[in-house]
C-alpha positions in Angstrom: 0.0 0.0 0.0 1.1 3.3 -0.7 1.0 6.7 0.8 -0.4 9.3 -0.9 2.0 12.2 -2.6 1.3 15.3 -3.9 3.0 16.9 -6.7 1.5 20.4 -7.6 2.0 21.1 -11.3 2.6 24.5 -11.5 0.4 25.9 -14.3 -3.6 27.4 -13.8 -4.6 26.0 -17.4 -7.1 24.2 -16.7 -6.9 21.8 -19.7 -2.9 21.4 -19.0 -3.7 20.5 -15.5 -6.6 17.9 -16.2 -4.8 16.1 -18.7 -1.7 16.0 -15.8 -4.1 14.4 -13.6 -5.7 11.9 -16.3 -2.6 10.6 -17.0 -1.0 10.4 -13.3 -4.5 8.9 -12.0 -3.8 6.0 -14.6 0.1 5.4 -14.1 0.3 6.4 -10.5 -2.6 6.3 -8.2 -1.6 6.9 -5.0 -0.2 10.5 -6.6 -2.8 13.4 -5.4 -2.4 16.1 -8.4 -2.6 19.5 -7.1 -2.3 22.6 -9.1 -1.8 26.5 -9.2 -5.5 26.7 -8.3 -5.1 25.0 -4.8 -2.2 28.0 -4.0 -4.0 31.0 -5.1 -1.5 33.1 -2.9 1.3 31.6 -5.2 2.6 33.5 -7.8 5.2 32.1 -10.4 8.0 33.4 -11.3 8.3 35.7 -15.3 8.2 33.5 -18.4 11.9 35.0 -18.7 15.2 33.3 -20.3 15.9 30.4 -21.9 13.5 27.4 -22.4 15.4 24.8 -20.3 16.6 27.6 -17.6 13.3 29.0 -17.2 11.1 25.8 -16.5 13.8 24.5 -13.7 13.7 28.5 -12.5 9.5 27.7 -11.8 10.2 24.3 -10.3 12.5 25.1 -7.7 11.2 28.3 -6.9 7.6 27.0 -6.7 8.6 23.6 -4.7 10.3 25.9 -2.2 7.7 28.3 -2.1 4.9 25.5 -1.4 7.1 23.4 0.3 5.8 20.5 -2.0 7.1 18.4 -5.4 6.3 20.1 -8.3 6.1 19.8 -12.0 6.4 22.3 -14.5 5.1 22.1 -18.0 6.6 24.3 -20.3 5.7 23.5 -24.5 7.6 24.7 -27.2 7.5 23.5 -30.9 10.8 22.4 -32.0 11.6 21.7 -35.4 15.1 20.2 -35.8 15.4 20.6 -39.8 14.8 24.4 -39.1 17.9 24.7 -37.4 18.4 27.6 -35.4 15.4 29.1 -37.2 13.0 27.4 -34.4 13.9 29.9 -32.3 11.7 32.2 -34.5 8.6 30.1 -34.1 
C-alpha cells in the first residue's frame, strides 16, 4: 500500500492540468495532483530566459515556495530541420 504524494503542477490552465491528472490517476494512483489553483496566494515566477533555464527557475522556486514536489510544463515546438530558425517560431 502506498502513501499518498502530492505533486503540484505549476500551471492554472485548466486543460494542461486535467490532462496531468488523467494521465498520473492512470500510471500512478496513489499521486494526489494538485495545481496553481489550490495555492491561489502563489505566484510564479516571469516566463523569462531560456526554455530549459526557465522551466527549472519555476520548479524550484515554486517547490520551495509550497514546500511540495512540483512539475512544470513548459511547450515549445521544436523543429530540428529548421535549425536555429525554431527559435523564431
Amino acid at each position: 500500500m502506498y502513501s499518498v504524494m502530492e505533486l503540484v503542477v505549476v500551471s492554472t490552465n485548466t486543460h494542461k492540468v486535467a490532462a496531468f491528472r488523467e494521465i498520473l490517476a492512470q500510471l500512478l494512483p496513489h499521486i494526489q495532483v494538485l495545481s496553481l489553483f489550490d495555492f491561489p496566494h502563489y505566484q510564479p515566477s516571469s516566463d523569462e530566459g531560456e526554455f530549459v533555464e526557465r522551466a527549472k527557475t519555476r520548479a524550484i522556486e515554486a517547490a520551495k515556495a509550497l514546500n511540495k514536489r512540483c512539475l512544470v510544463e513548459q511547450w515549445r515546438l521544436c523543429i530540428p530541420s529548421l535549425g536555429e530558425d525554431q527559435k523564431l517560431l
